[in-house]
C-alpha positions as CSV (number, residue, x, y, z in Angstrom):
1,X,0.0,0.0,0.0
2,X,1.3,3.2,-0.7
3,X,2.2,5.2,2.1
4,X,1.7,8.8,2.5
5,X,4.5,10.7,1.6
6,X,6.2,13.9,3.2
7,X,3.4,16.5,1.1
8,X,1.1,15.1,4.0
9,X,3.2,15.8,6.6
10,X,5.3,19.2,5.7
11,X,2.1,20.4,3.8
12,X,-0.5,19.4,6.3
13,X,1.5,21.2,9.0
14,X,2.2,24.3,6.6
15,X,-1.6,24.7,6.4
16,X,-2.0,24.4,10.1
17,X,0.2,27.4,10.8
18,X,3.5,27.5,8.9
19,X,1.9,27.7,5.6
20,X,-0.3,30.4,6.4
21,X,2.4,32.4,7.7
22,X,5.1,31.9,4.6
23,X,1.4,33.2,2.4
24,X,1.0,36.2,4.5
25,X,4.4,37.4,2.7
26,X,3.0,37.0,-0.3
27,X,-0.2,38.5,0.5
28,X,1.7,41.2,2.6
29,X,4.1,41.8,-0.4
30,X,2.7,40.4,-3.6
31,X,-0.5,41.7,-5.5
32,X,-2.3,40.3,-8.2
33,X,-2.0,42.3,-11.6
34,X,-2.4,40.9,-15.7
35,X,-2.0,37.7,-16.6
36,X,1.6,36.3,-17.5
37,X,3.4,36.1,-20.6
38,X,2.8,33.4,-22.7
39,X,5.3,30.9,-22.4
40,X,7.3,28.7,-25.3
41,X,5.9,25.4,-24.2
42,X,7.5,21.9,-23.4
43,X,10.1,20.0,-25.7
44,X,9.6,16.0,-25.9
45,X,11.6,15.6,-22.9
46,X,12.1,17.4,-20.0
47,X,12.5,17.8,-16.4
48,X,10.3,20.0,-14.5
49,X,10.6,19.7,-10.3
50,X,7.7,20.8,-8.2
51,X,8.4,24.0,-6.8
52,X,6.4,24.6,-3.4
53,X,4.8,27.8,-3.8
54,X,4.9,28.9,-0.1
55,X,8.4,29.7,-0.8
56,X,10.3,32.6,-2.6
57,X,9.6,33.2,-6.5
58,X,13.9,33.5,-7.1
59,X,14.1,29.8,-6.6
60,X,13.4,28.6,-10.4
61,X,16.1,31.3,-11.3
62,X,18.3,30.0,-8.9
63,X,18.3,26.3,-10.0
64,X,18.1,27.4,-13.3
65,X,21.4,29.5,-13.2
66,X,22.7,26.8,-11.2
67,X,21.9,23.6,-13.8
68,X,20.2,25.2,-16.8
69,X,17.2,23.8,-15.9
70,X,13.9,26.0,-17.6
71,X,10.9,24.1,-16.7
72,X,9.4,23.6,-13.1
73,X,5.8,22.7,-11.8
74,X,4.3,25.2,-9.2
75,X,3.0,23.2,-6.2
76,X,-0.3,23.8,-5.0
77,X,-3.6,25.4,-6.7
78,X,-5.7,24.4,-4.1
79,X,-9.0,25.7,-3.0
80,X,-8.7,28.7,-0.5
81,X,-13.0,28.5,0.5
82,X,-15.8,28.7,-1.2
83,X,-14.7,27.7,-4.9
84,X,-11.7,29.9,-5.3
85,X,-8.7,28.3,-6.7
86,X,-5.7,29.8,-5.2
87,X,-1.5,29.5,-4.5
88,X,-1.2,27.7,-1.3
89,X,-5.2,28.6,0.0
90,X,-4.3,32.0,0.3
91,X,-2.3,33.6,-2.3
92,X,-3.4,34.7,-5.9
93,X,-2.9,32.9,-8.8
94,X,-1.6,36.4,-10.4
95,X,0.6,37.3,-7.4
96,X,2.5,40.1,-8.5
97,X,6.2,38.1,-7.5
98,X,4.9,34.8,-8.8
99,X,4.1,36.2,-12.0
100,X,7.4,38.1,-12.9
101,X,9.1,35.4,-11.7
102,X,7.3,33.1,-14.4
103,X,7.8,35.9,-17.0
104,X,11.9,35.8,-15.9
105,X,11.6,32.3,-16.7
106,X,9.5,32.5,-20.2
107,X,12.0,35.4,-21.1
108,X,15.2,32.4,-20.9
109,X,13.0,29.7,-22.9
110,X,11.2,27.7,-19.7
111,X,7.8,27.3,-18.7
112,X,5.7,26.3,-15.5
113,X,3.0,23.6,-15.2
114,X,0.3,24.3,-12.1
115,X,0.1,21.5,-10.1
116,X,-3.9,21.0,-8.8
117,X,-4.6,19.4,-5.7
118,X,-1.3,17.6,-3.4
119,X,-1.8,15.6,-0.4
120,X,-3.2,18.0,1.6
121,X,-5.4,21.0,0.7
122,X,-8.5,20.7,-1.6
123,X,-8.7,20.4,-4.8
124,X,-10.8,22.5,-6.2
125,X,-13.1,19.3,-8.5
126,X,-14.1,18.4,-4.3
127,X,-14.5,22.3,-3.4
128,X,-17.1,23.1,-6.7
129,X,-20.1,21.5,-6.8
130,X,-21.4,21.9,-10.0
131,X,-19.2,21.0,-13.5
132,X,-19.6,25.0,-14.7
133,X,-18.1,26.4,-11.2
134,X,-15.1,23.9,-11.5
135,X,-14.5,25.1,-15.6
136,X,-14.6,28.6,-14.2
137,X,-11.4,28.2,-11.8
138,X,-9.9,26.1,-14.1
139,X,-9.9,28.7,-17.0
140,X,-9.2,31.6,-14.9
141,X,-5.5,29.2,-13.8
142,X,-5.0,28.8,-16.9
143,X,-5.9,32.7,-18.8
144,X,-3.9,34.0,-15.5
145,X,-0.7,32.5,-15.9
146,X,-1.1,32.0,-19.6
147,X,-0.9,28.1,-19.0
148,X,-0.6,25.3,-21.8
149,X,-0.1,22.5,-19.5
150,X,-2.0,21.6,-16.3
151,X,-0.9,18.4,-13.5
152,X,-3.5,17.2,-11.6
153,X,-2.0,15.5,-8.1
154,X,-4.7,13.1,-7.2
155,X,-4.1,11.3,-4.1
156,X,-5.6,9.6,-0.9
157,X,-9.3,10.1,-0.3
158,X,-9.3,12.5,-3.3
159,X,-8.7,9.7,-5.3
160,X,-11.8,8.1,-4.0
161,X,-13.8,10.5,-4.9
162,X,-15.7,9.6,-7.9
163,X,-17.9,12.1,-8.2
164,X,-15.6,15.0,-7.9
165,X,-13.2,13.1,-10.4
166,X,-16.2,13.0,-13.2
167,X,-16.7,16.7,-12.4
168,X,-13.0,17.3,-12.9
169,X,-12.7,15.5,-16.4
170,X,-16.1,16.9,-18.1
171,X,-14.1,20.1,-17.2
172,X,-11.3,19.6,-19.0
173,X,-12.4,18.2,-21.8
174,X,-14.9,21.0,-22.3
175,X,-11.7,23.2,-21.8
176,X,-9.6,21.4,-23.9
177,X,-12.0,21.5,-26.4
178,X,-12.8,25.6,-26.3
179,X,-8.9,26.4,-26.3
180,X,-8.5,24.0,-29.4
181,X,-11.1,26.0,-30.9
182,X,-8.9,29.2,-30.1
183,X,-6.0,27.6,-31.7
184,X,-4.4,26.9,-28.2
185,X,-3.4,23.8,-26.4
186,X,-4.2,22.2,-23.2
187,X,-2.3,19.3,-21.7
188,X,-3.8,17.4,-19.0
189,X,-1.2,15.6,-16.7
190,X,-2.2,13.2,-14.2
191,X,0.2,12.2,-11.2
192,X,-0.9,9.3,-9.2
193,X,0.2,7.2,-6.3
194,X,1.7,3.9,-7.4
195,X,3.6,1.0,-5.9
196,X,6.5,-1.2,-8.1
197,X,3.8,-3.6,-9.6
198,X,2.0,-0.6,-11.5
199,X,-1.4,1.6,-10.7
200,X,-4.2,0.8,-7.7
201,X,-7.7,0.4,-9.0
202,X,-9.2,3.6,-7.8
203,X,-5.9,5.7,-10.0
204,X,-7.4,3.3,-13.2
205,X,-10.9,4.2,-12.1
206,X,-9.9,7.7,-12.7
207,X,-8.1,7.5,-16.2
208,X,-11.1,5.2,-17.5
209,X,-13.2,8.0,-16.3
210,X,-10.9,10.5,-18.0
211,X,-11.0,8.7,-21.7
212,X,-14.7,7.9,-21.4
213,X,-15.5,12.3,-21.3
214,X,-13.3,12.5,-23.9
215,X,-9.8,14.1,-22.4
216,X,-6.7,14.1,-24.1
217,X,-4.6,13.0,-21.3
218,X,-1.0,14.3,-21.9
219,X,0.6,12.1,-19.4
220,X,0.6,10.3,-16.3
221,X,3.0,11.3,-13.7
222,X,3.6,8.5,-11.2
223,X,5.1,9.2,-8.0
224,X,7.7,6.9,-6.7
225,X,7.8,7.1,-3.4
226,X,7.2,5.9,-0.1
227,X,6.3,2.1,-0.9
228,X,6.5,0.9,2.9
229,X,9.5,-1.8,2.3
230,X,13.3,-1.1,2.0
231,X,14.2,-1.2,-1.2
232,X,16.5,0.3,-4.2
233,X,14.5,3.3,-5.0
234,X,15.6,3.6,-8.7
235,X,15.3,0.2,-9.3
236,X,11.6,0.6,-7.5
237,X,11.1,3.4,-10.0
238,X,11.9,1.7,-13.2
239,X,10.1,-1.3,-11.9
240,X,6.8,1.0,-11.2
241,X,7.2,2.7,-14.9
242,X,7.5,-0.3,-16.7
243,X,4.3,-1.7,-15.2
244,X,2.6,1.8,-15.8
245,X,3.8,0.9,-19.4
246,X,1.4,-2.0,-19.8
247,X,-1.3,-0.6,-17.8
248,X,-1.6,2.3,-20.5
249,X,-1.5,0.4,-23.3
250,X,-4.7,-1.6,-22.0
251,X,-6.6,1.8,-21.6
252,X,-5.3,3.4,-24.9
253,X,-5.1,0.0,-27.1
254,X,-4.3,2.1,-29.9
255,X,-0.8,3.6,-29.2
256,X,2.2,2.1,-29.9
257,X,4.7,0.9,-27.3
258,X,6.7,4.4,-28.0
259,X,3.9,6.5,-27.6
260,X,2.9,4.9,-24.2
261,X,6.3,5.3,-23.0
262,X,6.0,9.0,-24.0
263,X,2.9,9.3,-21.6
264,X,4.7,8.6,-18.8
265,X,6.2,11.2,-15.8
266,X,8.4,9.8,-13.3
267,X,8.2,11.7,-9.5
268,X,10.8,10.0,-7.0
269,X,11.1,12.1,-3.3
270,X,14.6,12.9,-3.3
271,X,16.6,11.8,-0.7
272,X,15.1,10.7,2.7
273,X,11.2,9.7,2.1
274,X,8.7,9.4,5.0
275,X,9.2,5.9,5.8
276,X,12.8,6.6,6.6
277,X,14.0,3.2,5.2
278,X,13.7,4.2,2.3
279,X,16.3,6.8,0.7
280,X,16.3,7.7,-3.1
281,X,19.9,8.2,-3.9
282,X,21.7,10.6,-6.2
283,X,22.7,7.1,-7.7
284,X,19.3,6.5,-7.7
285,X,18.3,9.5,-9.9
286,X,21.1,8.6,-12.3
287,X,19.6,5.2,-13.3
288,X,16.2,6.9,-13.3
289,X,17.4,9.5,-15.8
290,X,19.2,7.1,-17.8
291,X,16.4,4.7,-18.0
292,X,13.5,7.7,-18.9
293,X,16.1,9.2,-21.3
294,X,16.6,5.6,-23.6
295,X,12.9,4.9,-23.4
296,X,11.5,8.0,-24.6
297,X,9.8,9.6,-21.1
298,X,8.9,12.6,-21.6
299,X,8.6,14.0,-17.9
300,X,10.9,13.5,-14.8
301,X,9.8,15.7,-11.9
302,X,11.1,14.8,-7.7
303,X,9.8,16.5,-4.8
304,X,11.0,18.9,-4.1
305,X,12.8,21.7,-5.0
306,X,13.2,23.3,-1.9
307,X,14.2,20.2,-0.5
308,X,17.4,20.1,-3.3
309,X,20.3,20.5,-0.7
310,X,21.6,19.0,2.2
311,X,20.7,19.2,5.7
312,X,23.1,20.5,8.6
313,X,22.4,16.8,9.9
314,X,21.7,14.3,7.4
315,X,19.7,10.9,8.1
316,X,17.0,10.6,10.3
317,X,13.1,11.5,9.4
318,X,12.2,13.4,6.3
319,X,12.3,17.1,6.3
320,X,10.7,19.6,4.4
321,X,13.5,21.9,3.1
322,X,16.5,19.2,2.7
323,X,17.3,16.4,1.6
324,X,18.7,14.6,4.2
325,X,22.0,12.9,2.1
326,X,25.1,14.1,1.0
327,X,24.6,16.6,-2.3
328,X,25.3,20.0,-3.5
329,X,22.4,22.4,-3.9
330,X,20.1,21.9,-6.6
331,X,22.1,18.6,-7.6
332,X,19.3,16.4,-8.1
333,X,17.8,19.0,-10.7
334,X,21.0,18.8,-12.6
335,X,21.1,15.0,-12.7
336,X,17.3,15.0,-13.8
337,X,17.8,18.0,-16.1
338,X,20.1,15.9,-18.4
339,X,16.6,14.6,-20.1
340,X,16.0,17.3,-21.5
341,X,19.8,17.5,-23.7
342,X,20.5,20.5,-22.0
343,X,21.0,23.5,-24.6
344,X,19.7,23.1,-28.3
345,X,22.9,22.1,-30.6
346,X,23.7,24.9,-32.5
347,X,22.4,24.9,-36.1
348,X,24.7,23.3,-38.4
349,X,22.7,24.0,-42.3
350,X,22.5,25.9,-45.0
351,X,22.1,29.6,-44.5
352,X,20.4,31.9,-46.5
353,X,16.5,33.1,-47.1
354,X,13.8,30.9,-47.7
355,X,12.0,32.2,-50.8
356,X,8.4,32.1,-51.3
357,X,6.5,30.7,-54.1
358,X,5.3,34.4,-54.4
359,X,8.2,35.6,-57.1
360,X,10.5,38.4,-55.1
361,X,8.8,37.3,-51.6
362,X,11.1,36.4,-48.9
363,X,10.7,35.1,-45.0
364,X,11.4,38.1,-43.4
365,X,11.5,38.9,-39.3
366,X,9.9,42.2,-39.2
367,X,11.6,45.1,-38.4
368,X,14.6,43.0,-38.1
369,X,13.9,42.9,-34.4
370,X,14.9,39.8,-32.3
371,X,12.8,40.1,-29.3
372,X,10.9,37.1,-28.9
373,X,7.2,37.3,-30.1
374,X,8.5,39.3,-33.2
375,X,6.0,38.7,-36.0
376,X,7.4,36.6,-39.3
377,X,6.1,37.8,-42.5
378,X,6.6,37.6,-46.2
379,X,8.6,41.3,-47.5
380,X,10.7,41.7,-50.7
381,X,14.0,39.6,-50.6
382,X,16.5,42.4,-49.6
383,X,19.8,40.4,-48.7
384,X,19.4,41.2,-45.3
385,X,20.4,39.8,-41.6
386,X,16.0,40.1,-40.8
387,X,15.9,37.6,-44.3
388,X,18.8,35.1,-43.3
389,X,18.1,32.0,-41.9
390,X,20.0,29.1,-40.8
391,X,18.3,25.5,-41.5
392,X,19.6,23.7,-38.2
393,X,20.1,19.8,-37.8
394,X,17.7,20.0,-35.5
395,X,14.6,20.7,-37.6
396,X,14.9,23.9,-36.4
397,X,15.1,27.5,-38.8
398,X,17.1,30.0,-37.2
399,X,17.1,34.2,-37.7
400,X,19.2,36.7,-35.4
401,X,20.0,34.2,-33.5
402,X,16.5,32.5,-32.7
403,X,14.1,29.9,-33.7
404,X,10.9,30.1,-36.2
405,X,8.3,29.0,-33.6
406,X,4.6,28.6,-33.8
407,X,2.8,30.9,-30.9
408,X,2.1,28.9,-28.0
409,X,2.7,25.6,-29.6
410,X,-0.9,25.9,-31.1
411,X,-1.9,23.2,-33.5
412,X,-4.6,24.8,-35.5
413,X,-5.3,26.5,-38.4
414,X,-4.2,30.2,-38.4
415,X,-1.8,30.0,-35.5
416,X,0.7,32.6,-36.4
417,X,4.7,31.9,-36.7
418,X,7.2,34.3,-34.2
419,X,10.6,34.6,-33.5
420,X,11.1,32.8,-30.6
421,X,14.1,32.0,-28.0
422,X,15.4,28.4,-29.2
423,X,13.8,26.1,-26.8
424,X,13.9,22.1,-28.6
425,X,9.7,22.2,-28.4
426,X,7.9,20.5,-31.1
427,X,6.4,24.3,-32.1
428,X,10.3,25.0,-33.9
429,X,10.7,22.3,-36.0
430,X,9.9,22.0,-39.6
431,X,10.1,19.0,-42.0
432,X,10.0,19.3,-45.8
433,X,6.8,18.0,-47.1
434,X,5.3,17.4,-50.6
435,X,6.5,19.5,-53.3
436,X,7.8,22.4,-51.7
437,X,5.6,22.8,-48.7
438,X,7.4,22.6,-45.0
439,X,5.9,20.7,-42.0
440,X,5.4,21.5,-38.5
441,X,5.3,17.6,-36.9
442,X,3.6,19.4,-33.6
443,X,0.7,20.1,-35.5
444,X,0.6,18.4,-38.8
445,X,0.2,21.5,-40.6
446,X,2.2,23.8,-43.3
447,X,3.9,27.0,-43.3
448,X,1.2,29.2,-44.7
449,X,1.2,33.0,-45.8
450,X,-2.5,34.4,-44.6
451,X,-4.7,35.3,-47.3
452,X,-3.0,34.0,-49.4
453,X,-1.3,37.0,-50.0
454,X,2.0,38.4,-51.7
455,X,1.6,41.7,-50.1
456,X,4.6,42.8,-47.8
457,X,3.9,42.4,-44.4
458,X,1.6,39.7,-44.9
459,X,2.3,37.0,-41.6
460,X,2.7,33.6,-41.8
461,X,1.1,30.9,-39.8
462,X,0.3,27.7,-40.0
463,X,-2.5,25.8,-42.1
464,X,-3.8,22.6,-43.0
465,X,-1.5,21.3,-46.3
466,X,-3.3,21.9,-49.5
467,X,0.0,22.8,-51.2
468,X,-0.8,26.1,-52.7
469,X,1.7,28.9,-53.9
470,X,1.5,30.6,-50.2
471,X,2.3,26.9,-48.7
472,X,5.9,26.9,-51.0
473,X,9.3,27.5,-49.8
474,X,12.7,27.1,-51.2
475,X,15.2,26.9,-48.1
476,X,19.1,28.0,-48.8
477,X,21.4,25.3,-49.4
């Protein structure tokens, strides 16, 4: 049986007292303004820790200076009374410091995911009663911090609750669907108690529940941790994500063995768990990252960030803001970071413009500004540095030093194309399709001048592949 793991105790004491007190410094200092930047979105691989919210903003800039790690999930939305989905129970979602510190993050190529729900707190599918109330907090999460991905912690009686777990995917699928319709994405994670031999029943219960309303489930995140038994905690965790393996493929019979594996998150508690006996080792999160990195996981994650360091007494019980073994700060995040390939390999092509089917039309990055979110349009091919791109080994197509990049990582039609910090997502890569056209994999759709039009200025985007002369390209080489 899986035992309950130290969110219960250091979060069920925080929201006793401690909690409330690290919230009244936001609350004292922090207040909510406009929603965040939008962010780049998540490559096919990637580590993202869970960041305890209760704590200062500055510590996904500090790991990240310290390991190049970009992506981290924020740790709790939870319900703060009466249907109100908040940081912690009593911070906003928009909290001034939060929010710049997300924008910091965006501004380097990283994201966040928000993290519903944790051992302790409510969740806010058992705090609204009705399906409409629940959409409502949802959507404003997600418009707030500009969100593409969402992870839904589901554990202990939570779990059991089947009513509030309906509620909570007729939701999202609603959501999903409405963003879809806007041309943005929403990816629903689930993370879920497990033990070496795979899923419990109720955790299966919940996924069924999710495919039968129709969600696209993104991933499920298991967390290994806290089985009861000593044991050899990476060897635990491979053993627990190769059983998910075949669980999935009985729910989505139609996904290949690669695909499954790319549904699956792996969440180990980093160094000393609650039951004591049991101590996942920087050893340990090598052969977990080695293991995710062959078999095509796409998410690593540990709890927790503020626990990434050692203690001034190692050993013993679990503790909330260490460790409890031997490490440098943020060392874990470095070893799980590796996923992700660290930097994108610089491009290694052809460079040169990309001419349009349009005779005299070039790719052009307007204004021949670099700052991300720059608009790429079609303009008279001039020669210059705006009009010279680099077509990288990676898939990737490079200008002033950054990547063509669909907004958002939107899949649909009429997304529109940006400069964009190079971040490895699917939304920068581009494949040469039939005749002339060029792909984006992400979304199955072509490189596309709106109109169609020749006229300069006119921005590209992305649209279904009919192979018109606004969907041809020529690429330098």
């Amino acid at each position: 049986m899986i035992r309950p793991r130290l969110r219960t105790k250091a979060i069920g004491a925080l929201a006793a007292a401690p909690t409330l007190a690290a919230g009244l410094l936001f609350a004292a200092g922090g207040q909510a303004h406009a929603a965040a930047n939008p962010g780049p979105g998540f490559p096919a691989q990637y580590s993202a820790p869970y960041t305890e919210v209760w704590n200062s903003p500055s510590a996904m800039a500090s790991a990240m200076n310290a390991t190049g790690d970009k992506y981290f999930t924020l740790a709790f939305v939870i319900d703060g009374g009466g249907c109100n989905a908040t940081f912690n129970g009593d911070t906003s979602v928009t909290d001034a410091s939060w929010t710049s510190a997300i924008n910091s993050l965006r501004a380097s190529g990283g994201d966040v995911i928000a993290s519903f729900g944790g051992a302790s707190g409510t969740e806010e599918a058992l705090a609204c009663g009705s399906v409409s109330a629940l959409e409502t907090q949802y959507k404003r999460v997600v418009d707030g911090l500009n969100l593409t991905r969402l992870d839904f912690d589901i554990e202990g009686a939570a779990l059991d609750d089947t009513a509030a777990n309906d509620r909570r995917n007729q939701a999202l699928a609603d959501l999903q669907q409405q963003y879809a319709a806007q041309g943005r994405r929403l990816d629903v994670d689930y993370t879920l108690p497990v033990d070496t031999t795979g899923l419990l029943s109720d955790s299966l219960s919940l996924l069924n529940n999710a495919k039968s309303h129709g969600v696209n489930v993104n991933l499920v995140n298991i967390m290994t941790m806290d089985y009861g038994p000593s044991m050899d905690m990476g060897q635990a965790a491979v053993s627990a994500a190769q059983a998910l393996h075949d669980q999935l493929g009985q729910i989505w019979t139609g996904k290949s063995p690669a695909q499954l594996w790319a549904m699956e998150g792996n969440t180990p508690m980093i160094g000393v768990n609650d039951s004591s006996n049991e101590v996942f080792s920087l050893s340990n999160a090598r052969t977990l990252e080695s293991f995710a990195q062959s078999n095509g996981i796409q998410e690593l994650s540990f709890w927790s960030l503020g626990r990434d360091k050692a203690c001034a007494t190692n050993g013993g019980a679990a503790q909330s803001d260490c460790s409890g073994v031997s490490q440098s700060p943020y060392q874990f995040t470095g070893v799980f970071q590796q996923i992700t390939g660290g930097a994108t390999p610089p491009p290694t092509g052809a460079t040169g413009p990309i001419g349009s089917g349009y005779s005299g039309k070039c790719v052009d990055v307007a204004g021949a500004n670099s700052a991300n979110g720059t608009a790429v349009q079609l303009y008279d091919c001039n020669g210059t540095a705006a009009q010279s791109w680099t077509v990288g080994a990676d898939g990737t197509l490079r200008a002033l030093g950054k990547c063509m990049d669909v907004t958002a990582a939107g899949t649909a039609n009429g997304t529109q194309v940006q400069l964009y910090d190079c971040n490895g997502t699917g939304a920068q890569v581009w494949q040469k399709g039939s005749g002339n056209t060029l792909v984006n994999p992400a979304s199955g759709r072509c490189l596309d001048a709106t109109g169609p039009s020749s006229a300069n200025g006119t921005r590209l985007q992305i649209w279904d592949c009919f192979g018109g002369t606004n969907q041809q390209w020529t690429l330098p080489s």
